[in-house]
C-alpha positions in Angstrom: 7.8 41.9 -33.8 6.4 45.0 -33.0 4.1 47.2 -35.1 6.2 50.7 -35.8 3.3 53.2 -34.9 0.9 51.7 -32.2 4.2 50.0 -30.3 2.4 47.0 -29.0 2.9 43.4 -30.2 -0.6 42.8 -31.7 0.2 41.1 -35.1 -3.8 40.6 -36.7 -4.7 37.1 -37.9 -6.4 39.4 -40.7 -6.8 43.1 -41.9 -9.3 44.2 -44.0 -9.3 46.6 -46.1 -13.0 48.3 -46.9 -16.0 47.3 -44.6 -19.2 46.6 -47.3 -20.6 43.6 -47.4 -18.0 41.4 -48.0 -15.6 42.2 -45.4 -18.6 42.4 -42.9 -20.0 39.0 -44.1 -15.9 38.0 -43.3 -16.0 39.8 -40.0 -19.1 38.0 -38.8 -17.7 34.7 -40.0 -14.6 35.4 -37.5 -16.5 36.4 -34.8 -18.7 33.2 -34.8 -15.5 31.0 -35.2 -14.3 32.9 -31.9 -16.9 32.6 -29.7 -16.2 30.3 -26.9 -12.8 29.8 -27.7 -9.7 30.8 -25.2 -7.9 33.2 -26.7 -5.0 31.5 -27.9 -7.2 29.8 -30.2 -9.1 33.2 -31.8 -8.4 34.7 -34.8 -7.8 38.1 -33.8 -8.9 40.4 -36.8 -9.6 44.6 -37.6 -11.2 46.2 -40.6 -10.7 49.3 -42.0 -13.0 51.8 -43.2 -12.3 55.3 -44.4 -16.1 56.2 -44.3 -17.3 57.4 -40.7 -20.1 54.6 -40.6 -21.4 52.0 -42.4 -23.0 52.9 -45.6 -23.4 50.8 -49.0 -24.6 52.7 -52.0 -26.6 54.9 -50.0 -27.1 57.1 -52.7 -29.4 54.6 -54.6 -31.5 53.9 -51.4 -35.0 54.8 -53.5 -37.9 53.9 -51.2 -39.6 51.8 -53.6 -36.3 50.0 -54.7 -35.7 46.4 -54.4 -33.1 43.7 -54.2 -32.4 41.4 -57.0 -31.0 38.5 -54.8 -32.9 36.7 -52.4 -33.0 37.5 -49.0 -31.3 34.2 -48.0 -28.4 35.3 -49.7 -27.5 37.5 -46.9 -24.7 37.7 -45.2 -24.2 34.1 -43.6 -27.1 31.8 -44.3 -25.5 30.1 -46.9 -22.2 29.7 -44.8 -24.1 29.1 -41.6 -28.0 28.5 -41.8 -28.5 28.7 -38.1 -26.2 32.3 -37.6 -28.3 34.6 -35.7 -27.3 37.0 -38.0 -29.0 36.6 -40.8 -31.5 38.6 -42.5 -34.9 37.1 -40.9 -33.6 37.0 -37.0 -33.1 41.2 -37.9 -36.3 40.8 -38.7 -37.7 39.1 -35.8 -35.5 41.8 -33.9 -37.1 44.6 -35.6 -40.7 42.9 -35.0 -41.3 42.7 -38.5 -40.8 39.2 -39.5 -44.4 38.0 -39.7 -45.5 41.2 -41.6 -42.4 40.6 -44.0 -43.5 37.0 -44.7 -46.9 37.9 -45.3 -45.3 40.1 -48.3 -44.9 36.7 -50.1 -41.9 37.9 -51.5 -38.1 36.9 -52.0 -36.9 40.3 -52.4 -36.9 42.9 -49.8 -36.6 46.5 -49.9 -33.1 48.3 -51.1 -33.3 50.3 -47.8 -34.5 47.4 -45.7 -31.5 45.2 -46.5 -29.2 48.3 -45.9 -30.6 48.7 -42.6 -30.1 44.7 -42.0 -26.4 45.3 -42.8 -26.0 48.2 -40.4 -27.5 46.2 -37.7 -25.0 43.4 -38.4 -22.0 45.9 -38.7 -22.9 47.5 -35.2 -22.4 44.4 -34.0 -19.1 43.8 -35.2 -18.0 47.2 -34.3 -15.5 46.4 -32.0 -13.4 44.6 -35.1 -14.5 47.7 -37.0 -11.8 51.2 -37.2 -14.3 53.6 -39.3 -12.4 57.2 -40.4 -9.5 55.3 -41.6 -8.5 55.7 -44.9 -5.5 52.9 -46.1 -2.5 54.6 -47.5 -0.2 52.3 -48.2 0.1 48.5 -47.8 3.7 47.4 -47.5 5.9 43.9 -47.2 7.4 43.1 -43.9 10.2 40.9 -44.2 12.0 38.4 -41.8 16.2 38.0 -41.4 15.6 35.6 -44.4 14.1 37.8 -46.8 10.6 36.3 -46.5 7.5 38.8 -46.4 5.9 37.5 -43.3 3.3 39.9 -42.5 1.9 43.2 -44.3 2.1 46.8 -42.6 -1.2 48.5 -43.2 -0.9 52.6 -43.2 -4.3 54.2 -42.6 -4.7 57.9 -41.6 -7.9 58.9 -39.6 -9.9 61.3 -42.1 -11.6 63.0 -38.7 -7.5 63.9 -38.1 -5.9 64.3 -41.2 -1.9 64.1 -40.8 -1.0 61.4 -38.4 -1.3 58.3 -39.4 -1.3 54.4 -38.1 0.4 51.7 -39.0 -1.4 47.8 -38.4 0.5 44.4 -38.7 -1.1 41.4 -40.9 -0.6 38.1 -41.3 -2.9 38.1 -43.7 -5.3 41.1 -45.6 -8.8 41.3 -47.2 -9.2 43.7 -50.0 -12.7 44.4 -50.5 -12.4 48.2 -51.8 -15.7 48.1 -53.9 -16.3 49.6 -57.2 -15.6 52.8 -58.1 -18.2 55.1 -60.2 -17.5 54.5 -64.2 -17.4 57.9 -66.1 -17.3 57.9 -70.0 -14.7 59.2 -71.8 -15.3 63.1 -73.0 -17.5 63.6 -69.6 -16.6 64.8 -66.1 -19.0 65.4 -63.1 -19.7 69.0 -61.8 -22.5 70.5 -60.1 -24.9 69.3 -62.6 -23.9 66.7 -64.0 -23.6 63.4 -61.5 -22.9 59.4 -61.4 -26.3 58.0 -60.0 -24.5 57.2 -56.9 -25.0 60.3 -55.8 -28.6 60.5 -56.9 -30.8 60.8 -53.6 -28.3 63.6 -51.9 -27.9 65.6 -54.9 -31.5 65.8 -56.2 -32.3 66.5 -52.5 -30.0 69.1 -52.8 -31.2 70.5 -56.0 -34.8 70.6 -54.8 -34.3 72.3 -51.3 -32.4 74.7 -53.7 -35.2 75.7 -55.4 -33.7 76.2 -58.6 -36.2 74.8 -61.3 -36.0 71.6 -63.0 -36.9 71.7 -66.6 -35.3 69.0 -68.0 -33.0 66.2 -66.4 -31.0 64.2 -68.9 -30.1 60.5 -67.9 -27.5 58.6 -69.8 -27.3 54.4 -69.3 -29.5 51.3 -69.8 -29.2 49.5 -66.6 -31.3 49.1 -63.8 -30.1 51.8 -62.1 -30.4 54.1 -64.9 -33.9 53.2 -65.4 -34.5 53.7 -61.5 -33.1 57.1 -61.5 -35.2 57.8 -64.7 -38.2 56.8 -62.4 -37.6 58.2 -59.3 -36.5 62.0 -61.3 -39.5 61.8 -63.2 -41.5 61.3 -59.6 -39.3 63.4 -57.5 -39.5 66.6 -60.4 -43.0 66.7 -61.2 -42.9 69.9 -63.8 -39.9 68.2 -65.4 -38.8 66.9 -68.2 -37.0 63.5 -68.4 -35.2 62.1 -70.8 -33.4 58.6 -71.1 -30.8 58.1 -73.2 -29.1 55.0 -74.6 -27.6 53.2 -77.0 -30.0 50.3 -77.3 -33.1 50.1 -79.0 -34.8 49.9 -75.4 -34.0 48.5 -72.3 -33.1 44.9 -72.6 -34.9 42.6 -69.4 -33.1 41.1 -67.1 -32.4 37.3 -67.4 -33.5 35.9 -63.9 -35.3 32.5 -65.0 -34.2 29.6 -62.6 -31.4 28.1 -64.5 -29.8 31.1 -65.8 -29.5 32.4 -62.1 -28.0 28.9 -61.7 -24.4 31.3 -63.2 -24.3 32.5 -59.7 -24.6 29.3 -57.8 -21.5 28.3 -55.5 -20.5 25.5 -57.4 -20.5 27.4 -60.9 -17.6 29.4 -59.3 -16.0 25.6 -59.2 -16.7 25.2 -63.1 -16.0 28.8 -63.9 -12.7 28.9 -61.7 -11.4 25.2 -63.8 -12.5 26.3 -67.4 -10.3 26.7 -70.0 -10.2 30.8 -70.9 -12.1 30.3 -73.7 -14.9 29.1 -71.8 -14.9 31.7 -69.3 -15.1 34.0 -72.2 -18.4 32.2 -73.1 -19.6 31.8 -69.9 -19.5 35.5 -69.6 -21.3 36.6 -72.9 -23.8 33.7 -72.8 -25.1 35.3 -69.4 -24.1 38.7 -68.9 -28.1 39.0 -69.6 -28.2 38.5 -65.5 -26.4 41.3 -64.8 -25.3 44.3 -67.1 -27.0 46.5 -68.8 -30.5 44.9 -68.1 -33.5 46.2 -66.3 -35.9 44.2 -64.0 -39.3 43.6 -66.6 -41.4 44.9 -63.8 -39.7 48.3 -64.2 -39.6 48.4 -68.0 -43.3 47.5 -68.3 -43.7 50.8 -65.6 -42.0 53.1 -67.0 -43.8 52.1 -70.8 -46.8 52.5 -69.3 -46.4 56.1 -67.7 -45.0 57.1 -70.9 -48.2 55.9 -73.0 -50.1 57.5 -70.3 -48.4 60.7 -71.0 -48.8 60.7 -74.4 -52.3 59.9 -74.7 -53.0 63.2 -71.6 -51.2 65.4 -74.8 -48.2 65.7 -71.8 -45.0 64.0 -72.5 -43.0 64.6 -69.4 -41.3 60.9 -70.0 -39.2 60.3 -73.5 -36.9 57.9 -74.4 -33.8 58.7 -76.6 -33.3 55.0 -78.5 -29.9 54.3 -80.2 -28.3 58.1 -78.9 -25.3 58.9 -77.5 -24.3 62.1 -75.4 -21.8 63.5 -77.2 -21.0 66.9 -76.0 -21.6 69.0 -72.6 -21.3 72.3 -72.2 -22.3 75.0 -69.6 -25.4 76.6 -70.5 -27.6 80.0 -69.2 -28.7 79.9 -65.2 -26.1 77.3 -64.3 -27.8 74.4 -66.6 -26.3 72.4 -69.4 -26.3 72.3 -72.9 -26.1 68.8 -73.9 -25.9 67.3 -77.4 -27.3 63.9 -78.6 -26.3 62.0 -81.3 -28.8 59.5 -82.8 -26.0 57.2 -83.9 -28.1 55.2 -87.0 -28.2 58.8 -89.5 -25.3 61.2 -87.1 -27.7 64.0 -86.9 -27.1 65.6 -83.7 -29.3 67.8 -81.1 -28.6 70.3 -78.7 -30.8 70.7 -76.1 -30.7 72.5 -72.7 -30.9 70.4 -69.7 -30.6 71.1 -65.4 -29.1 68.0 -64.8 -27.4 65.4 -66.0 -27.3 61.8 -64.5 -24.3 59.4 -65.8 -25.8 55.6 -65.1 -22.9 54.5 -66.8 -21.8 51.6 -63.9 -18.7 50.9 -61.7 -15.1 49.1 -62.4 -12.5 47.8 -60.0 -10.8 50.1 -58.3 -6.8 50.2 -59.1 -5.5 47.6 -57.3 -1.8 48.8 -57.8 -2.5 52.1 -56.5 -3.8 50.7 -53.0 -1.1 48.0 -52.6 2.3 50.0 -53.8 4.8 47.8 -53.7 3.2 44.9 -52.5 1.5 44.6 -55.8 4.8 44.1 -57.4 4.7 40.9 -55.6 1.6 39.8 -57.4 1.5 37.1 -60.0 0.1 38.4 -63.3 -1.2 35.7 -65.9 -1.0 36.0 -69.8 -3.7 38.8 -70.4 -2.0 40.9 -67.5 -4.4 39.7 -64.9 -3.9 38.8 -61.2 -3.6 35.5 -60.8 -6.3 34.3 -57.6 -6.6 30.9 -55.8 -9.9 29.3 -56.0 -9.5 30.6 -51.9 -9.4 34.0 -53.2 -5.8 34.0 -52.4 -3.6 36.1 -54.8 -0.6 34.3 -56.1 2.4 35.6 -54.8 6.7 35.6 -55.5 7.7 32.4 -53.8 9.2 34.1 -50.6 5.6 35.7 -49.6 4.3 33.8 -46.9 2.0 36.8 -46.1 -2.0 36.4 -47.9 -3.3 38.6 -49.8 -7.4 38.1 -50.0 -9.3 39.8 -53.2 -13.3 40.0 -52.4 -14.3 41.6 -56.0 -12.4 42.8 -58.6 -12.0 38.4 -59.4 -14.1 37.8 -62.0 -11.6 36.8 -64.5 -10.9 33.9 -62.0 -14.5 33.8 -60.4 -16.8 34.6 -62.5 -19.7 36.9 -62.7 -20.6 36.4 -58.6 -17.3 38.3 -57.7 -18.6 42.1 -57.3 -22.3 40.5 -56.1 -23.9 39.5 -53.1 -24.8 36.2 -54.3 -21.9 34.6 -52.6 -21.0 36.9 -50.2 -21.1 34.5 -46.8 -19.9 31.3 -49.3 -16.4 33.4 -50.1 -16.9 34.5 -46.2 -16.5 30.6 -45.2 -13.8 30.3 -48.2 -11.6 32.8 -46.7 -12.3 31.8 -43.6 -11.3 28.0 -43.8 -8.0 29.6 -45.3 -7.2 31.8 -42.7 -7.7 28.9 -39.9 -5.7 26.5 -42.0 -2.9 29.1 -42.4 -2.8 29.9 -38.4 -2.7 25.8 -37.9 -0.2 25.4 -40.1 1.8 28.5 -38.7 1.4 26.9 -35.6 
């Protein structure tokens, strides 16, 4: 059966939708399986990717910033220990393993481990179609009414107006989060998610406007690493933190509670009665949200007492607040109201920027998919139903898979948006996708 734009009877083993980690961790785990093989036996794959090169959170690449997962949670040595594309053979590449070990450290730098993952994309490139953004996933059905194969419509954003169509077997949606904004605020000129930290306060200071006063709202890790690098990167300025906690709550990273994000807890997560999923969740969300490294708090406290005992507080923490209101103010700034939520009194004060560290959430899987997500199983709380092989649940006459990396942690747990697992699901999806083409067969 022939695809309807390209005209050629390529029908991929897998498409995949989105190019971050996961589907590159996927891509590398089909390339390996290929090598050697005739081609008969290959799985032939392409991913899609409406950015123009690989980039993941870019915006949040702070020098100083590190991972929170070790580095042999990369992209395949937990699938494949020996892959020469893991983390340390880039580094013997790049001549820097030795120096790296001598570090004594599990965690590398944020913008190492982004530069590891654009080496390993650029060699998967060939599987790779970068400037193409999906517009529409539709069901191909056979003379029996079966939906066989998926029709993937991507446009190329370097050409906008004509557009491609790509036949599946089988697709990988691995779309990413998308910045959270609170209700009552919208981004403008000043006022910015942190994902776009590093361009836009590059931006702001090759402007040369002045920085008095930079306003950053969240109590994560990220919000406390943009109140750090701000308060670095506008010396003369002001900073102020603002959450809804008392203080920053550390992050839970002792042996066993990092345990939550082993593979085989997404076996006892994935069997567990909805109640204890629930639990599971609250019991440990102390690893994850809304928690800040302890190296990072005890910083920041410290450059704070500093400051206060020099008779120069540059660094001040807004406990138990809320932003409330944001309004333009005079020379293009802000005026931008705090409520300390304990007594109600509210204060106004004028700001130059505004940071929202306020997270990420799925992204609407309904709006990528179309009609294909009407053939989607939904269980009793109006969630997608997933396979433990990341497989969504399908009407009976879809033969087609449909693959969700993130946006799973109803079924999955609190691994599905991290890097923890990223080359276990890899192998998962993989073992799938070789079953399905020998049972096709």
């Amino acid at each position: 059966m022939k695809s309807p734009v390209m005209g050629s009877d390529v029908v991929h083993d897998i498409v995949g939708i989105g190019f971050g980690p996961s589907n590159l961790a996927l891509s590398i785990a089909v390339e390996e399986h290929n090598a050697g093989l005739t081609a008969d036996r290959r799985l032939t794959a392409l991913f899609l990717e409406r950015q123009p090169r690989f980039g993941w959170h870019r915006g949040m690449l702070i020098d100083d910033a590190t991972m929170q997962v070790s580095f042999l949670k990369d992209l395949v040595t937990l699938r494949n220990p020996t892959s020469d594309y893991s983390f340390l053979c880039f580094l013997r590449e790049q001549g820097r393993l030795i120096d790296f070990l001598n570090q004594k450290t599990l965690f590398p730098l944020r913008m190492e481990f982004h530069e590891y993952f654009e080496w390993a994309a650029a060699r998967v490139a060939h599987l790779v179609s970068y400037g193409s953004e999906v517009l529409a996933v539709d069901p191909v059905r056979d003379e029996a009414g079966q939906v066989v194969f998926f029709d993937v419509t991507c446009r190329d954003t370097a050409r906008p107006g004509g557009t491609v169509t790509h036949r599946a077997r089988n697709i990988s949606v691995a779309t990413g989060l998308e910045p959270h904004v609170p209700p009552g605020l919208g981004l403008a000129e000043r006022v910015w998610h942190n994902s776009e930290l590093m361009p836009r306060s590059e931006q702001l200071a090759r402007s040369g406007a002045p920085v008095r006063r930079a306003v950053v709202l969240g109590a994560g890790q990220s919000a406390a690493e943009t109140v750090d690098y701000l308060h670095r990167t506008f010396p003369d300025a002001e900073v102020c933190s603002v959450f809804a906690k008392y203080g920053y709550t550390p992050a839970d990273d002792s042996p066993f509670a990092n345990r939550i994000f082993d593979p085989e807890a997404v076996d006892v997560y994935f069997t567990a009665p909805s109640e204890v999923k629930q639990s599971l969740l609250d019991y440990h969300r102390s690893t994850n949200y809304s928690v800040v490294d302890m190296d990072l708090i005890e910083s920041l406290y410290a450059t704070a007492y500093r400051e206060k005992v020099a008779g120069r507080e540059r660094l001040r923490f807004l406990n138990v607040s809320r932003v409330r209101e944001v309004a333009p103010g005079p020379d293009g700034g802000l005026g931008v109201t705090v409520e300390f939520l304990p007594t109600g009194e509210r204060r106004a004060m004028a700001a130059d920027v505004l940071v929202l560290a306020t997270g990420y959430r799925p992204r609407d899987l309904a709006g990528l998919l179309g009609d294909t997500a009407k053939l989607c199983l939904k269980d009793d709380g109006d969630e997608i139903r997933v396979g433990r092989d990341h497989r969504v649940e399908t009407a009976p006459e879809v033969r087609a898979g449909i693959y969700l990396q993130g946006g799973t942690e109803h079924t999955h747990g609190l691994t599905s948006t991290l890097l923890s697992t990223v080359a276990v699901r890899a192998a998962e999806i993989h073992g799938a996708l070789v079953a399905d083409r020998a049972t096709a067969a």
